[in-house]
MDTraj code that builds the backbone (N, CA, C; nanometers):
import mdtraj as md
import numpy as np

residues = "UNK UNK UNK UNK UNK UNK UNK UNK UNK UNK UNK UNK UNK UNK UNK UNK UNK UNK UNK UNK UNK UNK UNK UNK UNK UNK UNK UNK UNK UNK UNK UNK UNK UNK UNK UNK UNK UNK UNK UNK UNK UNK UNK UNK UNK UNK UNK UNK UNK UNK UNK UNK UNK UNK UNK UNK UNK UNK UNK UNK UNK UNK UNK UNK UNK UNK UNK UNK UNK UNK UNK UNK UNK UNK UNK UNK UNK UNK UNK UNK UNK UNK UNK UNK UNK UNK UNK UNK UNK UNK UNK UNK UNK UNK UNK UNK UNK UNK UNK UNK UNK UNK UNK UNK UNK UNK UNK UNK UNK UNK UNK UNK UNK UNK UNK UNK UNK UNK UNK UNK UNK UNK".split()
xyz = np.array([
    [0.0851, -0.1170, 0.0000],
    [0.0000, 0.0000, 0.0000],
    [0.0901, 0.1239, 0.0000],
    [0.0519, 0.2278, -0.0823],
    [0.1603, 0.3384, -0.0867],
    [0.1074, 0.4318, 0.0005],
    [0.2278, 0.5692, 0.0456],
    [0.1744, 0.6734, 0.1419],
    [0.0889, 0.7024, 0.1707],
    [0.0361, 0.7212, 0.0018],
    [-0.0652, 0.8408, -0.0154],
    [-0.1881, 0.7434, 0.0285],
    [-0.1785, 0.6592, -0.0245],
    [-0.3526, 0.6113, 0.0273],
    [-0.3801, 0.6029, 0.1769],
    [-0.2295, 0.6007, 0.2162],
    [-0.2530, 0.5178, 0.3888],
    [-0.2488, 0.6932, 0.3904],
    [-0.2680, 0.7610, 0.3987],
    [-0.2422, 0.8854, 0.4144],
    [-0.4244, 0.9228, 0.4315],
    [-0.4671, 0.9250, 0.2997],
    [-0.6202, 0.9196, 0.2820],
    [-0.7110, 0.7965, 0.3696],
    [-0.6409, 0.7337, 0.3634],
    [-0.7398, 0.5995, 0.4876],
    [-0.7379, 0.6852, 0.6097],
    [-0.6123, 0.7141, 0.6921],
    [-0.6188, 0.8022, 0.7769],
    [-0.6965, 0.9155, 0.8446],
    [-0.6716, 1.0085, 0.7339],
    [-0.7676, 1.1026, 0.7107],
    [-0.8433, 1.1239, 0.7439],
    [-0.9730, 0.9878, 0.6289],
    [-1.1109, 0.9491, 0.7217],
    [-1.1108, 0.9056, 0.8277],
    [-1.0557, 0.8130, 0.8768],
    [-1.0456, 0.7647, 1.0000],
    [-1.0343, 0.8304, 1.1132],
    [-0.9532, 0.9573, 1.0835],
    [-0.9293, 1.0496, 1.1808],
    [-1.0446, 1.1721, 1.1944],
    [-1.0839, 1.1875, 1.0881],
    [-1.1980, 1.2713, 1.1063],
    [-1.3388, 1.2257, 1.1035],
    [-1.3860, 1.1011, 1.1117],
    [-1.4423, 1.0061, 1.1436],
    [-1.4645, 0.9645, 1.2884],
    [-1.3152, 0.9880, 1.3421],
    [-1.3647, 0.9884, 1.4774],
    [-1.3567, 1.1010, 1.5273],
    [-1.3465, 1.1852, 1.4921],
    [-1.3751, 1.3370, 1.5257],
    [-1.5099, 1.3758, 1.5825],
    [-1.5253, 1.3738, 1.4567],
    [-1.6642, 1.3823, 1.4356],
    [-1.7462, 1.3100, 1.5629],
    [-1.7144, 1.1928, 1.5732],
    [-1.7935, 1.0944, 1.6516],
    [-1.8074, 1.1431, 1.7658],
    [-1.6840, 1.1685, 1.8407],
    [-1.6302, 1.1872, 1.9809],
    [-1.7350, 1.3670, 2.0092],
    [-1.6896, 1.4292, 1.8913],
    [-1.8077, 1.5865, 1.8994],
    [-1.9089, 1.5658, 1.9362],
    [-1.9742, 1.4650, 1.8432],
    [-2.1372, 1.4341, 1.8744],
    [-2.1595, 1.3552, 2.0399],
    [-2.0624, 1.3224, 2.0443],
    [-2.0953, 1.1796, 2.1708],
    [-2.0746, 1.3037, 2.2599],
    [-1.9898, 1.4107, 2.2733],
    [-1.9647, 1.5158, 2.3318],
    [-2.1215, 1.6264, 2.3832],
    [-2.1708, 1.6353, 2.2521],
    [-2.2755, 1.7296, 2.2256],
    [-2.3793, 1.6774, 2.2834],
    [-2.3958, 1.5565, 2.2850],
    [-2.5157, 1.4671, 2.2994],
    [-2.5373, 1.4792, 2.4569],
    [-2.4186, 1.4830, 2.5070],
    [-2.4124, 1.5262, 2.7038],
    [-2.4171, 1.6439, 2.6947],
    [-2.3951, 1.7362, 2.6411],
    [-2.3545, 1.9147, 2.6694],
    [-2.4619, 2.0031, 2.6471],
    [-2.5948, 1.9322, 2.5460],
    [-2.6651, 2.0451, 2.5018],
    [-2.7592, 2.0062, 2.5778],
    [-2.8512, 2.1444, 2.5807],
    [-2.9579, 2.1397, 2.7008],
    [-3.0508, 2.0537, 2.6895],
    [-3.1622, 2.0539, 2.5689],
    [-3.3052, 2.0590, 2.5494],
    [-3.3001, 1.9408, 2.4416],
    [-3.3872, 1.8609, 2.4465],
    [-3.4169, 1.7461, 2.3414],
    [-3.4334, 1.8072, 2.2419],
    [-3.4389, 1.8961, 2.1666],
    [-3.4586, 1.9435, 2.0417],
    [-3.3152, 1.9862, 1.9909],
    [-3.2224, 2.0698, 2.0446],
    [-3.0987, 2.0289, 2.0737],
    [-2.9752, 1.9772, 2.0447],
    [-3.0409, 1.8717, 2.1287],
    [-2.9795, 1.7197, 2.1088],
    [-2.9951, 1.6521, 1.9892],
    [-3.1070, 1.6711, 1.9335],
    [-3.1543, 1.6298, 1.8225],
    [-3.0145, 1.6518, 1.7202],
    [-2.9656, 1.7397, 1.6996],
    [-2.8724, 1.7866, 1.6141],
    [-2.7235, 1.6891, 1.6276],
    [-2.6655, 1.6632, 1.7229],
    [-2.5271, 1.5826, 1.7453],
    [-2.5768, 1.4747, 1.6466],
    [-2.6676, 1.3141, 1.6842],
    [-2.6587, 1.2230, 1.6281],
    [-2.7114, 1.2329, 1.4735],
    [-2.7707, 1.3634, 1.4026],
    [-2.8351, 1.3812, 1.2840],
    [-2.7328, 1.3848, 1.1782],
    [-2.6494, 1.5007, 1.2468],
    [-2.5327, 1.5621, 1.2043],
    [-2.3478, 1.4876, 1.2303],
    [-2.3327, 1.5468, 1.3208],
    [-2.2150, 1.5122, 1.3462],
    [-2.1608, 1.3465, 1.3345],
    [-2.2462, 1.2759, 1.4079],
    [-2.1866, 1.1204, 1.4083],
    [-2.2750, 1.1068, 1.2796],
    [-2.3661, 1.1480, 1.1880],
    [-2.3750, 1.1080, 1.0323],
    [-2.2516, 1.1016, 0.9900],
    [-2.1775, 1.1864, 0.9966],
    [-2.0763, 1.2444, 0.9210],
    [-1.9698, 1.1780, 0.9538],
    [-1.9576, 1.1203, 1.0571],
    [-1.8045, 1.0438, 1.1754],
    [-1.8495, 0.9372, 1.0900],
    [-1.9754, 0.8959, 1.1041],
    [-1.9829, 0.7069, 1.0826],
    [-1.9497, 0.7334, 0.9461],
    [-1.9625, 0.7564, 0.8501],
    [-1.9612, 0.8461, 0.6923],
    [-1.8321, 0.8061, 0.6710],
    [-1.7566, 0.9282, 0.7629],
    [-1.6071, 0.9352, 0.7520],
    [-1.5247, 0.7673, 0.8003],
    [-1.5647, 0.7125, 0.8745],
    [-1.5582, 0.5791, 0.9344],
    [-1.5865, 0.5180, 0.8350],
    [-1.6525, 0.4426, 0.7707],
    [-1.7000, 0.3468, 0.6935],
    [-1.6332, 0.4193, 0.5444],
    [-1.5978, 0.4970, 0.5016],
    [-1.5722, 0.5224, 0.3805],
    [-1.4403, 0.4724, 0.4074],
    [-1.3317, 0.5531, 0.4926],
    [-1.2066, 0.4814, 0.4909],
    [-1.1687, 0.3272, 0.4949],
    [-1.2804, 0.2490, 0.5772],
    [-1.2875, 0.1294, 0.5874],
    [-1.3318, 0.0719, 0.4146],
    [-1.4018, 0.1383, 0.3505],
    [-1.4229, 0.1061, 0.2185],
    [-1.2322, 0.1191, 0.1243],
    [-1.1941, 0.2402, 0.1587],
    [-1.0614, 0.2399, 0.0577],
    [-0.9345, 0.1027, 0.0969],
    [-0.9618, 0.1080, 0.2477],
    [-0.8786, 0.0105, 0.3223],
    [-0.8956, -0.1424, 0.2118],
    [-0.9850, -0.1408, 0.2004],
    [-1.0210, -0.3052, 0.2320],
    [-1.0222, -0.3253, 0.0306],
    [-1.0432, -0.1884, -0.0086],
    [-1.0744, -0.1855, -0.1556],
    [-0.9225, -0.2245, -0.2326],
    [-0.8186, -0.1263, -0.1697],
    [-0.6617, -0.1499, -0.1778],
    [-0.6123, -0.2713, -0.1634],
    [-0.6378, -0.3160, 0.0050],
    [-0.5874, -0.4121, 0.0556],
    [-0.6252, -0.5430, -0.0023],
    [-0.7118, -0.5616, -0.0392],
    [-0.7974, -0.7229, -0.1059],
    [-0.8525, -0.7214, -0.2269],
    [-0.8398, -0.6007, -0.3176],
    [-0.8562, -0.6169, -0.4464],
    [-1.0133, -0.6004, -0.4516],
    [-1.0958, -0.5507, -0.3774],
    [-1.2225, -0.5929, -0.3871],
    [-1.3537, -0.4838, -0.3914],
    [-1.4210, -0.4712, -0.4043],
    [-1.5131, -0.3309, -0.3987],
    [-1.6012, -0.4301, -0.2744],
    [-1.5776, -0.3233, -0.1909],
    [-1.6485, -0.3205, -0.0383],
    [-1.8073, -0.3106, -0.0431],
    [-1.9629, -0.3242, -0.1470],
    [-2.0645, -0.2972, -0.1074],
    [-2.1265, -0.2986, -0.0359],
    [-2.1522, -0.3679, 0.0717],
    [-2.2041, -0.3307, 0.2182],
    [-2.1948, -0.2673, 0.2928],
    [-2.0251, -0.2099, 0.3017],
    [-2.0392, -0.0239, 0.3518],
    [-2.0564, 0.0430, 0.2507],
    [-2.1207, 0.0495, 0.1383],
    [-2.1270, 0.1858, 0.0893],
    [-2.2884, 0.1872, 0.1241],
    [-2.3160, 0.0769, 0.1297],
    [-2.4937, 0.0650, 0.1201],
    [-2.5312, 0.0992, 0.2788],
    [-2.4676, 0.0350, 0.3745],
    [-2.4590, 0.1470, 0.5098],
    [-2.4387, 0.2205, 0.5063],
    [-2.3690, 0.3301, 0.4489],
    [-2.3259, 0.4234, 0.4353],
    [-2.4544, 0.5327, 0.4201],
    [-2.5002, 0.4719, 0.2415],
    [-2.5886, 0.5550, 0.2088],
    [-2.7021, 0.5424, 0.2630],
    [-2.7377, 0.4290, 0.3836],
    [-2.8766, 0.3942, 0.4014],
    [-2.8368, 0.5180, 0.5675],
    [-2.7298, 0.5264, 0.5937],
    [-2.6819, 0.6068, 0.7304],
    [-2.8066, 0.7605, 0.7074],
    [-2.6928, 0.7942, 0.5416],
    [-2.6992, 0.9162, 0.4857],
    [-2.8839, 0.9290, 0.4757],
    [-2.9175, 0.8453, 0.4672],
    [-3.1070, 0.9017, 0.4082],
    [-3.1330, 0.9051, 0.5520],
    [-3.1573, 0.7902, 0.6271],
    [-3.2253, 0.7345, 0.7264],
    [-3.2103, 0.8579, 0.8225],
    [-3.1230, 0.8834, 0.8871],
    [-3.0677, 0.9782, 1.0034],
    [-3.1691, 1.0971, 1.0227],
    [-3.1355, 1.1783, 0.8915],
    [-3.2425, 1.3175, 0.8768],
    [-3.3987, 1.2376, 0.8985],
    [-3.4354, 1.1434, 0.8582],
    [-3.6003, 1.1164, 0.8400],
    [-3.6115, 1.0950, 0.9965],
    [-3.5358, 1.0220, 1.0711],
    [-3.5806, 0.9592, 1.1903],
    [-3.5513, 1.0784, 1.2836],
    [-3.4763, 1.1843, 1.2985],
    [-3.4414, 1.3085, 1.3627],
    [-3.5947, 1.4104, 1.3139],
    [-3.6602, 1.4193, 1.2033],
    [-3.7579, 1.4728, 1.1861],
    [-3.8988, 1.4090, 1.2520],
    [-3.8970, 1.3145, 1.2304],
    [-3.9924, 1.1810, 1.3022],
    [-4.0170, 1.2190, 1.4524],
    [-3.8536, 1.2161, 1.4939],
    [-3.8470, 1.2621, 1.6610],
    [-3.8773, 1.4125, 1.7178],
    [-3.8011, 1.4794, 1.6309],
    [-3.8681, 1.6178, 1.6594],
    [-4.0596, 1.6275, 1.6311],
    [-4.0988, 1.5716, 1.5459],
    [-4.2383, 1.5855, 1.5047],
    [-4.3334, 1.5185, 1.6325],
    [-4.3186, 1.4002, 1.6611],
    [-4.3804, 1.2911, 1.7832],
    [-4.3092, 1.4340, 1.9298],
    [-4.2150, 1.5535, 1.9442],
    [-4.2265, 1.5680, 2.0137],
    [-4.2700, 1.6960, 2.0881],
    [-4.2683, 1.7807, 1.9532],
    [-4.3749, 1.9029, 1.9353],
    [-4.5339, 1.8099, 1.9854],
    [-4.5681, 1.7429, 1.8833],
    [-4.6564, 1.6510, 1.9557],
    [-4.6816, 1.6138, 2.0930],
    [-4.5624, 1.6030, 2.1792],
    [-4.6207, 1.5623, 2.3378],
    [-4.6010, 1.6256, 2.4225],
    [-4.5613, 1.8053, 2.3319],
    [-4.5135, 1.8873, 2.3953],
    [-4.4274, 1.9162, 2.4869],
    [-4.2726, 1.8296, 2.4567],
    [-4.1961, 1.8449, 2.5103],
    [-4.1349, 2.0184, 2.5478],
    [-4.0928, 2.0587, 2.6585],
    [-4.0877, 2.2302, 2.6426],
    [-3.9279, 2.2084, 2.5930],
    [-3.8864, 2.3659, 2.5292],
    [-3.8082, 2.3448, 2.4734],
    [-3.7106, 2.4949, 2.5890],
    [-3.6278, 2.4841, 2.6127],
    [-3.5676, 2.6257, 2.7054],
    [-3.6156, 2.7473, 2.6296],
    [-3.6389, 2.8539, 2.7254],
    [-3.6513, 3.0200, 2.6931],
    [-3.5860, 3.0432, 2.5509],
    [-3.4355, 3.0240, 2.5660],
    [-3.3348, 3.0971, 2.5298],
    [-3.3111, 2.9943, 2.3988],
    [-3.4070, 2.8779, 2.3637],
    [-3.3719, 2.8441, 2.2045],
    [-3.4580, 2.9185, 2.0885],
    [-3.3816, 2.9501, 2.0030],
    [-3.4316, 3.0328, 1.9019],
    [-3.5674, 2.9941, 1.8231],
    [-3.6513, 3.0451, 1.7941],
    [-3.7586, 2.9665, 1.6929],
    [-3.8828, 2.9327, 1.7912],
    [-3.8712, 3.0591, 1.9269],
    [-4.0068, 2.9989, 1.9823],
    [-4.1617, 3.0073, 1.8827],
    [-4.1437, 3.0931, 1.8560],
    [-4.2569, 3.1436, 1.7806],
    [-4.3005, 3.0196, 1.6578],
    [-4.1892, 2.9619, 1.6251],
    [-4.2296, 2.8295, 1.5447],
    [-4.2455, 2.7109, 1.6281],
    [-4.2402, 2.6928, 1.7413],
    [-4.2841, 2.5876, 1.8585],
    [-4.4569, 2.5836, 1.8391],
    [-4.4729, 2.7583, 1.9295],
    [-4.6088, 2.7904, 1.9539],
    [-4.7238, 2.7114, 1.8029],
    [-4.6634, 2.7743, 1.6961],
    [-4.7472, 2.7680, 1.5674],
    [-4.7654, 2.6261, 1.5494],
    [-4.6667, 2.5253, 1.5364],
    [-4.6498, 2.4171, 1.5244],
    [-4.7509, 2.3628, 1.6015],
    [-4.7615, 2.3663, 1.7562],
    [-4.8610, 2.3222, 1.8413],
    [-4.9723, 2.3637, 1.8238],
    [-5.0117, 2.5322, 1.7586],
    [-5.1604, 2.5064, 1.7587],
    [-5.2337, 2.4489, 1.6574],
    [-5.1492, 2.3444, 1.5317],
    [-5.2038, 2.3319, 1.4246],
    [-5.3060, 2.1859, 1.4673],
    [-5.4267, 2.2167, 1.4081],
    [-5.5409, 2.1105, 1.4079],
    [-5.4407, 1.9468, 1.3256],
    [-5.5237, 1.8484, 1.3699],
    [-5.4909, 1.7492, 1.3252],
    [-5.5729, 1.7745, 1.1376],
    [-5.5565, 1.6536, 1.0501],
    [-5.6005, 1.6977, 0.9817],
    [-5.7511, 1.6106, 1.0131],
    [-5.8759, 1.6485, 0.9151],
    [-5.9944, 1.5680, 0.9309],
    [-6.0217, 1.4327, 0.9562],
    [-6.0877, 1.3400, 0.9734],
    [-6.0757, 1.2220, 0.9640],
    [-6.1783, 1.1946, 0.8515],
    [-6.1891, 1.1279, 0.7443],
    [-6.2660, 1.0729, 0.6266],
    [-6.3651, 0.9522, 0.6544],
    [-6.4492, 0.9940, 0.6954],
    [-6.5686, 0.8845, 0.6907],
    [-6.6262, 0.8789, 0.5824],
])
top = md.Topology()
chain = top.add_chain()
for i, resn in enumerate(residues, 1):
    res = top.add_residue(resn, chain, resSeq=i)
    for name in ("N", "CA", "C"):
        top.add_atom(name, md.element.get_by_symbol(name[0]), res)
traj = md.Trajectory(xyz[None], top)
C-alpha cells in the first residue's frame, strides 16, 4: 500500500472519529431534546460516513475488492438519520416536550402546536 492512500485511509479515520467523539460530546452538553436532536443527525452522520468510507478504501486497496455493504450502510446512514431526527422532533412538538426560553424559533414551537390534526374521512 503506498503513502498516499494510507495517508487518505487516515484522514477518514481520523476525522471520522472526530466527528464521533463531537457528537458523543454534544449529545451530554446540550440542554433541550430538540438540541440534542442535532449531534446524532449531524455530526456522528458524518463520523460514521467518515468511518465506513475509509474502511471502504482500506479493504478496496488491501484485497482487491469493492467493499458494497459499507457503501450501502453508508448511504442507508446518509437518508435514514435526517427522516428519523424529523420523526423525533415531530412525535415531540406533539407531546409537547418544552423546549428552554433561550432556544431560538419559539414562535415556530407555539405555531407548530396550535395546528389542528387533519380531518378524519368517513
Amino acid at each position: 500500500m503506498t503513502p498516499v492512500i494510507e495517508l487518505i485511509i487516515c484522514a477518514f479515520l481520523l476525522l471520522g472519529g472526530i466527528f464521533v467523539l463531537l457528537g458523543s460530546f454534544g449529545l451530554l452538553r446540550l440542554p433541550d431534546f430538540y438540541t440534542r436532536l442535532h449531534t446524532p443527525t449531524k455530526a456522528t452522520t458524518l463520523g460514521l460516513a467518515g468511518l465506513l468510507i475509509g474502511s471502504m478504501i482500506y479493504f478496496f486497496v488491501a484485497e482487491q475488492r469493492l467493499v458494497v455493504h459499507e457503501l450501502l450502510i453508508t448511504l442507508f446512514l446518509l437518508i435514514t438519520a435526517p427522516v428519523s431526527a424529523h420523526m423525533l422532533a415531530k412525535a415531540a412538538l406533539h407531546h409537547k416536550v418544552r423546549a428552554l426560553k433561550r432556544t431560538q424559533g419559539q414562535n415556530l414551537f407555539t405555531a407548530a402546536r396550535k395546528r389542528q390534526p387533519p380531518p378524519a374521512d368517513n
